[in-house]
N, C-alpha and C positions, 0 to 999 in steps of 0.2 A: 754513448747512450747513457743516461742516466738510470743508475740504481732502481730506483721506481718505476723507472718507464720500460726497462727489462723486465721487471717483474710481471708487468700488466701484461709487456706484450707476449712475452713466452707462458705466462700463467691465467690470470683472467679473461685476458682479451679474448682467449680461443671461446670463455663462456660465454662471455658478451654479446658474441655473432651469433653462436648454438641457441643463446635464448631468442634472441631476434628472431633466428631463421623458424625455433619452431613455436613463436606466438606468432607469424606470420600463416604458419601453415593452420594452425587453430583456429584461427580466423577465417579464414578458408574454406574450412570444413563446418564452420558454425556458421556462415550463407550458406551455403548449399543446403542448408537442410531447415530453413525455411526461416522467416525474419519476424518471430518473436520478439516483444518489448525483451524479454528478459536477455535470449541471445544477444538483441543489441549492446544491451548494458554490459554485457561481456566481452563484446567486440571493441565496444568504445575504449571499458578498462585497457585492454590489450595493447590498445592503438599507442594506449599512453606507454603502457611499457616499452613499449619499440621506442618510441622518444627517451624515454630516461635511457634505455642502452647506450642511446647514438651519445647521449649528452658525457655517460658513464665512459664511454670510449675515447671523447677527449680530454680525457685524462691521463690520456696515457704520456701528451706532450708537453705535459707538466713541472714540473721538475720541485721537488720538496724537500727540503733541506732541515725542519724539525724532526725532532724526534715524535713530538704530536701530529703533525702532519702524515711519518710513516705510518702510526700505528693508526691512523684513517683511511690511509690506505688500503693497508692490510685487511680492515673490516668493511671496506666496501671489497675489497676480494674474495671474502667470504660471502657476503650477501649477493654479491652476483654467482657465484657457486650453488647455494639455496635459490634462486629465481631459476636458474637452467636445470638444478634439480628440479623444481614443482613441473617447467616446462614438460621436462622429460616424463615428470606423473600425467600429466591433461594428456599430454599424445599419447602415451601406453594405455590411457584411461579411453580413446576415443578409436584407437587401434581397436580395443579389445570390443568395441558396439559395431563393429563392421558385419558378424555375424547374423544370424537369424535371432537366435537365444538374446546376442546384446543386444540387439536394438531393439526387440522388446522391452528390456531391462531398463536400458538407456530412455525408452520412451517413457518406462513409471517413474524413473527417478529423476529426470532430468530437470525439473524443478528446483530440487535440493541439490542437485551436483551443480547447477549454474551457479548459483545462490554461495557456496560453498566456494566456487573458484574464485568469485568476485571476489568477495571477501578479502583471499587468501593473496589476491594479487595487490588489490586495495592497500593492505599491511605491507607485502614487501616494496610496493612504493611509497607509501610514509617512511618506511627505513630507507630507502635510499637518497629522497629527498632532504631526510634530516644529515645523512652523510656527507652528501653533495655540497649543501648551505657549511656545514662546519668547514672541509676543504677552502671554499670560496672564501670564508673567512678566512683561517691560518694562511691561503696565498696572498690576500690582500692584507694582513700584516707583514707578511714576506717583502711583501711589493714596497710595502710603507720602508720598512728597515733599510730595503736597499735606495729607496729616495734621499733616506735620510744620511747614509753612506756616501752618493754621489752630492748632497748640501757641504757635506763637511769636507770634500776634494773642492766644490767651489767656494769654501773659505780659505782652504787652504790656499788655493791660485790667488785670491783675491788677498790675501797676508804677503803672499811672498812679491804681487807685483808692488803692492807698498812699498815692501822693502826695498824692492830696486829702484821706485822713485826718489826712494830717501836717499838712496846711496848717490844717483846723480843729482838728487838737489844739492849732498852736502859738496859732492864735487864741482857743483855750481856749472853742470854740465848740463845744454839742451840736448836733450834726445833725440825731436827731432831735427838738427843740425850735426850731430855725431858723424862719425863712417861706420865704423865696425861693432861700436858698442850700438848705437842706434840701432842697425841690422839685427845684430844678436838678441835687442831684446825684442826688437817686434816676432823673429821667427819664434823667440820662447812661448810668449805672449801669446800665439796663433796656434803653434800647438797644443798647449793646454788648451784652449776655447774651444778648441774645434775635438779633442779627446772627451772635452766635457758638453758637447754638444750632441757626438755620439754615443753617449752613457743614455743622456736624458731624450732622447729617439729612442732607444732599447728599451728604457723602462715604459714609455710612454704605450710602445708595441705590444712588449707584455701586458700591461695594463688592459689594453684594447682586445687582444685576443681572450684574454682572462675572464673579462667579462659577456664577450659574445659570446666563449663554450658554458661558462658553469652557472651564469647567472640565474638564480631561482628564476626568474619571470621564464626561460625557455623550457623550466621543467614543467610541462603542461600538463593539466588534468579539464578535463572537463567539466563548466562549474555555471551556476546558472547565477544570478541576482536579484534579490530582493531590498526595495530601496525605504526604510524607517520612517514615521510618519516626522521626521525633523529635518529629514530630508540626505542622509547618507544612506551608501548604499552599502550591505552587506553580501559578501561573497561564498558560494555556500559551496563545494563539490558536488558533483552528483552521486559519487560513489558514496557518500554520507548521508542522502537523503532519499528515499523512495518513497515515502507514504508523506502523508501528512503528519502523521504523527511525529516524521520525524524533524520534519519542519518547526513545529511545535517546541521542541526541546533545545532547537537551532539557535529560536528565535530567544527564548525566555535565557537562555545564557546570554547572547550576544548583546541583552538590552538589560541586561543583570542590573539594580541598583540605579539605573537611567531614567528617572522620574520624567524629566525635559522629553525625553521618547516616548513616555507614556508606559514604562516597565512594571506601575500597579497595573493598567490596564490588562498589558500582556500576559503579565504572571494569571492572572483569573479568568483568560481565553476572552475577554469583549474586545476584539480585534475581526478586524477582516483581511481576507488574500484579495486582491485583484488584477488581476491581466493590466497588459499594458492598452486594452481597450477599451478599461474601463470600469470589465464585468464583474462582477464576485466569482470566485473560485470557492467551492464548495469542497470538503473534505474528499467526496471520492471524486471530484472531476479531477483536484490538481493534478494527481499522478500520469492522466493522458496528459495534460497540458505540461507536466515536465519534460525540459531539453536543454539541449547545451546550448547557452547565450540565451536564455529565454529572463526576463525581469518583468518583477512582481513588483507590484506596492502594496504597503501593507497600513491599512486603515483602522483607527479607533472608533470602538463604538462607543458613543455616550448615550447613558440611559436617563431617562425624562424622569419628572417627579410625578409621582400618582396622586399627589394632594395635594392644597392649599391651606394652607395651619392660616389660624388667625396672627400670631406672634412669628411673626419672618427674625432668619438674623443672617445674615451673609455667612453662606458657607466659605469664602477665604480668611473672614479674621474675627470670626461671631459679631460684631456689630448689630444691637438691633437695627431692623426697616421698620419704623414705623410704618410706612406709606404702604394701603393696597398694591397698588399699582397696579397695571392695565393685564388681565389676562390673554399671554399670548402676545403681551408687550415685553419693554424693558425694563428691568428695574437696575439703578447703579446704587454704590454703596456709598453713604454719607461720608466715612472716612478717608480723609483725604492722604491717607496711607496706602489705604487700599485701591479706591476709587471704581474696582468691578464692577461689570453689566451682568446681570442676569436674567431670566426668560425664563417664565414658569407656564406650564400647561397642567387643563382639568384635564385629567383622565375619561375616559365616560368609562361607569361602570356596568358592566351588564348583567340584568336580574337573574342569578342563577339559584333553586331551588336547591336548600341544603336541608341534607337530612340532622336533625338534632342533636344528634350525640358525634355527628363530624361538624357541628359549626362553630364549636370552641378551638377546635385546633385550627380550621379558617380564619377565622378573627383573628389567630396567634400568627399565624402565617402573616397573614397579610400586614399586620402590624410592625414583622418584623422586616417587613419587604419597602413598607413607608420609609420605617427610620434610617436603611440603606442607602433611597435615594431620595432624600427627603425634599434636598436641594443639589443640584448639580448644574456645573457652569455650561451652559449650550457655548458649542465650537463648532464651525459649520466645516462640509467636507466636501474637498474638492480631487479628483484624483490621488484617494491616497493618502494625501495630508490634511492636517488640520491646524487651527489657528486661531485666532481669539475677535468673533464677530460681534460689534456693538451697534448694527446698524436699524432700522428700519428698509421696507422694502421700500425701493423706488430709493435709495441714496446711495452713496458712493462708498464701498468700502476696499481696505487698502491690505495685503498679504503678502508674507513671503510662500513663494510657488517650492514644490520638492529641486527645481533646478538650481536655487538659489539668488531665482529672479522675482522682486517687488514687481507683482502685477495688481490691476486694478481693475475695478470693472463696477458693475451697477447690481445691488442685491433686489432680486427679482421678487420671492414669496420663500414663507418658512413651511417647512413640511416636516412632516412626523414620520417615520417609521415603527409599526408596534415594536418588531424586533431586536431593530436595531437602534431606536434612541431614533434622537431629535439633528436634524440634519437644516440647511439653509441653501439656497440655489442664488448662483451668482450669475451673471451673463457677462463673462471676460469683454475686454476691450482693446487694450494695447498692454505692452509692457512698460514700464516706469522705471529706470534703474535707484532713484534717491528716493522711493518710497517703500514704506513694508511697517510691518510690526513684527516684532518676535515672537515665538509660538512660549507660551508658559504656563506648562501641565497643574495643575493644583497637586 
């Protein structure tokens, strides 16, 4: 038995099973006493730990031969010692509410004790996944070195049958027509092939079991999806997100610097949540509507202009527009660099009664709210995504969908939302694979 793998199994291993067996019994004990969002979320975490154990446990048939490799060992040894230590806290902690006294106790605090354990389990699964992932690494260098181990035995075979061609060429001797030299080298010849056949079967094995135990994809967490308005999709844990807000903070990293995504947008919150049906997701629904495997799309909102200045210029490259142009139409940009459509709307404004000494700071207000949106490119919105519309209603316009599929379809009528900006309605048709335009944020 290997070094390492004695070590697991007379030293680790016994924690490995002790944590299993008591985030099985936790679990247990957190149904029975009734199915709270938040108990779930702690059932769920747990569920996961059981999986990293089983995954931590095939490791033990591993067999490591760096000096980096042991010393990762060794600290996935530890950190499965701290997981059956905390185990041993939650059960001593859940022992002790059996009482009259604790489960009073238990019932005021159990909020924050939940809240508390996620957390904690949360952490010691990021540490062990990031243990896991380095292993998987140092063994598939392992695995590489010894490939390249058994290449250089199949040069070597392949040097040496050389040589013994050479040696019966210069003897001007047929091989195959020989008796004994002939014999002699076929039997050499077959057992090197077939020594070097079963080398590369062995590594091939390891390989393959290598990757079915340790491979991140099997260390599971439960994680939901939200898919960018350019059409990838981002993967989020649950155990990192509960609120919205946290979503929020998810998103603005993950679209970091991502203009093409619309990452000004984002940064400044004019975005929306939507279900996969459709709806908006509002800050306090998403949290019911959070689950594992559940996918979002997430929509930009653009916001319309409140004015019509007399001197137009294209918001993409200043160009002036001379031309009115048709309000509630299109207007395209004279520059054949640019070549932009844009769609402007009057505001209606409603007469509201300002007292005198607040209608200075109104006028300021509102002045500085013109020059924000003064001009802004209308992009219509179709589940989620968006894209660059130049059509009139009743004609045909052309998009890539968040799938990755040019669809097509006929643009019905333009419609406003105060809130949310200036939106257009399409009536799909069929799918088109060699048509589309690319989506390109300002």
């Amino acid at each position: 038995m290997p070094i390492v793998a004695a070590a697991l199994t007379y030293g680790s291993f016994g924690d490995v099973l002790e944590t299993a067996r008591l985030a099985k019994r936790i679990i247990d004990v957190l149904r029975s006493g009734g199915g709270s969002q938040r108990r779930q979320r702690v059932i769920s975490t747990l569920h996961g730990l059981c999986e990293d154990m089983a995954k931590v446990a095939s490791v033990v048939n591993v067999d490591f031969s760096s000096a980096e490799g042991l010393h990762l060992v060794a600290r996935l040894s530890s950190e499965v010692a701290s997981c059956r230590s905390m185990m041993d806290e939650f059960s001593a902690r859940i022992n002790a509410a059996t009482g009259v006294l604790g489960r009073v106790w238990m019932a005021l605090s159990e909020e924050r004790e939940l809240a508390e354990w996620r957390s904690r389990i949360a952490e010691r699964r990021h540490a062990l996944h990031i243990l896991l992932g380095a292993l998987n690494s140092i063994h598939s260098h392992e695995v590489g070195d010894h490939l390249g181990r058994v290449g250089s035995q199949v040069q070597c075979i392949g040097s040496r049958v050389d040589s013994v061609e050479a040696r019966v060429q210069d003897l001007r001797v047929d091989v195959r027509n020989v008796g004994t030299l002939g014999v002699l080298v076929s039997a050499f010849l077959s057992e090197q092939v077939a020594r070097m056949g079963s080398q590369i079967h062995q590594v091939g094995t390891d390989v393959e079991t290598l990757m079915q135990r340790m491979s991140l994809h099997d260390v599971s967490d439960p994680v939901f999806f939200v898919t960018d308005p350019v059409g990838r999709t981002i993967t989020i844990q649950l155990a990192h997100c509960d609120w919205f807000y946290d979503l929020d903070r998810i998103l603005k990293a993950h679209l970091h610097h991502r203009r093409a995504a619309g990452s000004d947008y984002i940064e400044r919150g004019d975005y929306s949540v939507l279900s996969s049906d459709g709806h908006d997701v509002s800050d306090w629904d998403f949290r019911g509507q959070l689950k594992a495997g559940k996918r979002f799309d997430l929509s930009i909102i653009m916001k319309v202009q409140g004015d019509v200045p007399k001197n137009k210029s294209c918001p993409g490259c200043s160009v002036s527009l001379h031309s009115d142009g048709e309000i509630g139409g299109w207007i395209r940009c004279p520059s054949p660099q640019c070549g932009r459509a844009y769609q402007i709307y009057l505001e209606e404004e409603e007469t509201t009664a300002v007292e005198p000494q607040h209608a200075s700071k109104v006028e300021e207000d509102q002045r500085v709210d013109e020059a924000a949106f003064r001009f802004t490119e209308l992009r219509f919105f179709i589940q989620g995504f968006i894209g660059e519309c130049c059509l009139r209603p009743g004609e045909r316009v052309f998009f890539w969908s968040g799938a990755g599929k040019a669809v097509y379809g006929t643009l019905q009528r333009n419609f406003r939302n105060k809130d949310k900006g200036a939106f257009v309605e399409v009536r799909l048709e069929e799918t088109h694979p060699q048509f589309g335009q690319t989506i390109n944020l300002p």
